[in-house]
C-alpha positions as CSV (number, residue, x, y, z in Angstrom):
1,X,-9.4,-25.0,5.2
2,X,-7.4,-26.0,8.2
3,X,-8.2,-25.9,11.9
4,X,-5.2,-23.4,12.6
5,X,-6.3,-21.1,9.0
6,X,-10.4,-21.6,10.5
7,X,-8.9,-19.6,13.4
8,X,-6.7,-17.1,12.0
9,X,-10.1,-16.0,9.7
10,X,-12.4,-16.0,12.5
11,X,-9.8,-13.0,14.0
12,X,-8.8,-11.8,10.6
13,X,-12.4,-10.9,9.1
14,X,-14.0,-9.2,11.5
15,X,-10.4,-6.6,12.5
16,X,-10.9,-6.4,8.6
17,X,-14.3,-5.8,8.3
18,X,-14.6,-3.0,11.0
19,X,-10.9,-1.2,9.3
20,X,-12.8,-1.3,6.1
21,X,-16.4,0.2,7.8
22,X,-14.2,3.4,9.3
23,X,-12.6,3.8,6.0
24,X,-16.1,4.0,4.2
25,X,-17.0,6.6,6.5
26,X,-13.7,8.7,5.9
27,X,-14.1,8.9,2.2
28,X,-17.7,9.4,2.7
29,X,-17.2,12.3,5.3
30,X,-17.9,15.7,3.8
31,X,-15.7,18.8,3.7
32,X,-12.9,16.8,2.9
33,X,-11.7,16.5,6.5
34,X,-11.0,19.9,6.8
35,X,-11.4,22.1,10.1
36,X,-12.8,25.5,9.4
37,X,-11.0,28.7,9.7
38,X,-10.9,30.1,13.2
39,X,-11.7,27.1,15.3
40,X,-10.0,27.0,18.5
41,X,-9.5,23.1,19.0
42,X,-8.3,21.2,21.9
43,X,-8.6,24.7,23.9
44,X,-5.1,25.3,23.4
45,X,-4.5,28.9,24.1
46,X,-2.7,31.0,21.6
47,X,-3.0,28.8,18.5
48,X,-5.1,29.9,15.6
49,X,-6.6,27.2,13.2
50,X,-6.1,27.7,9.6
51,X,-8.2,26.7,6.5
52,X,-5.1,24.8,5.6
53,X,-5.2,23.2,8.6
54,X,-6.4,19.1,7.7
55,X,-6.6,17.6,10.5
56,X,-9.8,14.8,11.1
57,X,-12.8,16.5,10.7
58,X,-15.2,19.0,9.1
59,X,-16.9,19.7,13.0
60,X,-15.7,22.5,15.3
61,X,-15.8,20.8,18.4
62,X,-13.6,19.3,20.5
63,X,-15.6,16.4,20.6
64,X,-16.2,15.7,16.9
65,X,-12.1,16.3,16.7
66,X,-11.4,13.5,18.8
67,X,-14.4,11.3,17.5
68,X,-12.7,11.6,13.7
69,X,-9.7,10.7,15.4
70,X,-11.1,7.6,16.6
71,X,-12.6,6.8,13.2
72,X,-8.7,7.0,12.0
73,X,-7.9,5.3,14.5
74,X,-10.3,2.2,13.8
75,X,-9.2,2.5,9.8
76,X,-5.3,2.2,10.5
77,X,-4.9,0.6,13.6
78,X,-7.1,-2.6,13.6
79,X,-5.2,-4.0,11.1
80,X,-2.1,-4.5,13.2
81,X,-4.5,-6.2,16.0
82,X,-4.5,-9.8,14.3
83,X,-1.9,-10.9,16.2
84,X,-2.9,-9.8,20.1
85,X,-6.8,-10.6,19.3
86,X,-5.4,-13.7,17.9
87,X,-3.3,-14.5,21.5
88,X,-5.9,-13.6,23.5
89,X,-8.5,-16.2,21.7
90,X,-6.2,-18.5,22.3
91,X,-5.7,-18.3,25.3
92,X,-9.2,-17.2,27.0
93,X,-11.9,-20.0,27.3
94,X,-15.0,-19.9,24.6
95,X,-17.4,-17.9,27.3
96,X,-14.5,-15.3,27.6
97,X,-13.3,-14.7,25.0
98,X,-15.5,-11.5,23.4
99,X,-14.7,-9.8,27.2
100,X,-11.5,-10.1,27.0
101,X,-11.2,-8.8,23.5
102,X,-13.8,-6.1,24.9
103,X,-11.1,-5.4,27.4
104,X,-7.9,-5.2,25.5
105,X,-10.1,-3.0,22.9
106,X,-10.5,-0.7,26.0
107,X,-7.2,-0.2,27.2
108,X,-5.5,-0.5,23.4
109,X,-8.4,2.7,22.7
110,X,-7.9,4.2,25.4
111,X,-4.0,4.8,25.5
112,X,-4.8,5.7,21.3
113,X,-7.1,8.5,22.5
114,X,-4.7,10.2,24.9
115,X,-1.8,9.9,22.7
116,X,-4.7,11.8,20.0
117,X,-4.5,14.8,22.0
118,X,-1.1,15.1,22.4
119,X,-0.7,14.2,19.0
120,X,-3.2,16.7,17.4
121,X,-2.4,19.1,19.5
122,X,1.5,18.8,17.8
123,X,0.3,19.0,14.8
124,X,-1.8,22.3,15.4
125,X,1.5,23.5,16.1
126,X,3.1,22.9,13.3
127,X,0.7,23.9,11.2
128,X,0.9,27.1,12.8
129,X,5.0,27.3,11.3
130,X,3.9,28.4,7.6
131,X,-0.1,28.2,7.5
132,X,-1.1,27.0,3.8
133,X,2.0,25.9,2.8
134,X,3.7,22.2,3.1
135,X,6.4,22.7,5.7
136,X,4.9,21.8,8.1
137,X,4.3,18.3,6.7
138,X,7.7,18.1,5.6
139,X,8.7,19.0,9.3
140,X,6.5,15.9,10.2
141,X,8.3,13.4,7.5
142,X,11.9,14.7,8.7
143,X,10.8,13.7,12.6
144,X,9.3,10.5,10.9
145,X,12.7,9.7,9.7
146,X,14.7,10.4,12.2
147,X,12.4,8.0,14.6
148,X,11.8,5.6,11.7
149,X,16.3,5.3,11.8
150,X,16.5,5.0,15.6
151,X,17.1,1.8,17.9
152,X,13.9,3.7,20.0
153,X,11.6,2.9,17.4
154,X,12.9,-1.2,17.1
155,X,12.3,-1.1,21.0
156,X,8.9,-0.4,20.8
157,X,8.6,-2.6,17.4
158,X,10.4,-5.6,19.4
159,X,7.7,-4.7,22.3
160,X,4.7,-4.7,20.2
161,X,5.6,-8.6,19.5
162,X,5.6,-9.5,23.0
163,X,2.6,-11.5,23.9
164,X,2.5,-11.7,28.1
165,X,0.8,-14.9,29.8
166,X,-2.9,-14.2,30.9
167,X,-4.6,-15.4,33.7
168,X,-8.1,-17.4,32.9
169,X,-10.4,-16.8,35.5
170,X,-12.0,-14.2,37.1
171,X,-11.2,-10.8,37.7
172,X,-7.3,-11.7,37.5
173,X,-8.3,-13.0,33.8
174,X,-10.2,-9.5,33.3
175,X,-7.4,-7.2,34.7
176,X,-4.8,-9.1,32.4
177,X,-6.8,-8.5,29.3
178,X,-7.2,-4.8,29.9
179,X,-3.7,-4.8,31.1
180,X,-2.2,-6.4,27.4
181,X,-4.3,-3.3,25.7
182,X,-2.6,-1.0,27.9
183,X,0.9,-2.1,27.3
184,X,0.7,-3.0,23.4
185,X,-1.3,0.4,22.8
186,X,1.7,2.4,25.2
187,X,4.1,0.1,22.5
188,X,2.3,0.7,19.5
189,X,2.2,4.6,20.0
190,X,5.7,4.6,20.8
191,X,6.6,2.6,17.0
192,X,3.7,4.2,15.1
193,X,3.7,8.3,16.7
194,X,5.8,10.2,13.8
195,X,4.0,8.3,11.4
196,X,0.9,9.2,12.4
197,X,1.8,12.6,12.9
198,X,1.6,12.8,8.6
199,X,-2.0,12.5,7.7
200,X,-3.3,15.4,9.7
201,X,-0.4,17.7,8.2
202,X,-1.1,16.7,4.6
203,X,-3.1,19.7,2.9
204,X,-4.5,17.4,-0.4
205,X,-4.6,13.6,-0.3
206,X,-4.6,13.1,3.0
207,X,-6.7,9.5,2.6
208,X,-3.8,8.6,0.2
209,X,-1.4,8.8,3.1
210,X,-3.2,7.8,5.5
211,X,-3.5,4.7,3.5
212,X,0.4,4.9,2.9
213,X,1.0,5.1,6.3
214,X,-1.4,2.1,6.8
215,X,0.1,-0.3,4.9
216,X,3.7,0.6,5.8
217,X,2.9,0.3,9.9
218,X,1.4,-3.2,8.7
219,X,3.8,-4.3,6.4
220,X,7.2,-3.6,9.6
221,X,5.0,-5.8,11.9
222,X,5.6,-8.7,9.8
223,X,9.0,-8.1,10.4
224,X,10.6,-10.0,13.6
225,X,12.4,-8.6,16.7
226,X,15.3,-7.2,15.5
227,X,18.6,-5.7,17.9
228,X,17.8,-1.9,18.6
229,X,20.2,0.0,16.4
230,X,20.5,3.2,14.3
231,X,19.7,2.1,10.8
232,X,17.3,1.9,8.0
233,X,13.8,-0.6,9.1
234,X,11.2,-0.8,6.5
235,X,8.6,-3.4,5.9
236,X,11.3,-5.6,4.5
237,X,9.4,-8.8,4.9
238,X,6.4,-7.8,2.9
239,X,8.8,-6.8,0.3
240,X,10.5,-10.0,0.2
241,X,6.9,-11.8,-0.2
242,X,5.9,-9.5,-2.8
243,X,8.7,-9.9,-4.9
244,X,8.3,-14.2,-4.2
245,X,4.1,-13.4,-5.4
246,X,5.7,-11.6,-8.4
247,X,8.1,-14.3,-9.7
248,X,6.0,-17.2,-9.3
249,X,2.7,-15.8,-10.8
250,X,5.4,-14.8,-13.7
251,X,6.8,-18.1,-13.7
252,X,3.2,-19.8,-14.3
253,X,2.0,-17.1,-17.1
């Protein structure tokens, strides 16, 4: 193994390891994810839950609400943190490094959490449309697409590539790492929001598309900075290396 592939797995396994710990605990989790009937969540006055109302846990507090969404949070999101981890390694001496990555953890989590509410709180009222039925999810994918089309959503992909200079010493060095989370998490909820939006709308299988939804946000990020424009952007980069994988494995059977 080379220096440069050393590095890229000393970032790599651990992102993967803790994605793969909150993922255990969501299949794990009973009830299905499912909010009871009744529960008034996020004290939003007016809305009812439903029992068809999936949203991120089997609790019926406020607090347990947003702790499941954190637990997605860490399942989905961590993946697409190679890259930033990997800049700020770089770019933060030995003795620094875990606070700065502490840092940017805090500010990525902490932009995540807010966007959560608002988030959750949108799809409570959706849900509240046609309780037990699937428009409201299908509300959800039609936003999805509409954002997934627009030159918005490439501004905020273009964004989440952008890697600023950080400052290496002292509180200047701390600031910029909490900073980077700030900015990339504001970026990343502004590419990944409609998206995200489908998991707690999805009555059966939600795991399934949360892991849909996983591996599609993953696979655009491997996609460079492209002009913002209205038109189709999918992970077409991962497709391309899939189809490579295919042919050659073929080629040597």
């Amino acid at each position: 193994m080379t220096p440069a592939a050393r590095e890229r797995a000393r970032v790599r396994t651990p992102v993967l390891f803790i994605s793969a710990v909150a993922w255990i605990l969501l299949v794990l989790q009973p009830g299905g994810l499912v909010i009871s009937a009744h529960h008034h969540s996020l004290a939003m006055p007016g809305i009812k839950m439903t029992s068809s109302a999936h949203l991120l846990t089997a609790l019926n507090s406020p607090a347990s609400l947003m702790t499941g969404w954190a637990l997605m949070l860490a399942a989905m999101m961590a993946p697409l943190l190679t890259a930033p981890v990997r800049h700020l390694r770089d770019r933060s001496f030995t003795r620094r490094r875990a606070r700065a990555i502490a840092l940017f953890a805090a500010g990525y989590a902490t932009i995540w959490m807010l966007a959560g509410f608002v988030l959750l709180s949108v799809a409570l009222a959706l849900q509240q449309i046609a309780p037990a039925s699937s428009l409201p999810l299908m509300l959800a994918a039609a936003i999805a697409l509409v954002w997934q089309f627009s030159p918005f959503k490439q501004r905020c992909l273009n964004r989440c590539h952008a890697h600023p200079e950080l400052a290496a010493f002292g509180l200047a060095a701390d600031l910029d790492a909490f900073r980077f989370g700030l900015t990339h998490g504001l970026w990343c909820v502004g590419s990944c929001w409609a998206l995200m939006l489908l998991p707690p709308l999805a009555a059966r299988g939600h795991l399934l598309v949360m892991a849909a939804v996983t591996l599609w946000l993953f696979s655009e990020r491997l996609d460079q900075p492209k002009p913002p424009t209205w038109r189709y952007r999918g992970p077409n980069t991962a497709a391309r290396v899939v189809i490579a994988q295919t042919r050659l494995r073929l080629q040597r059977s």
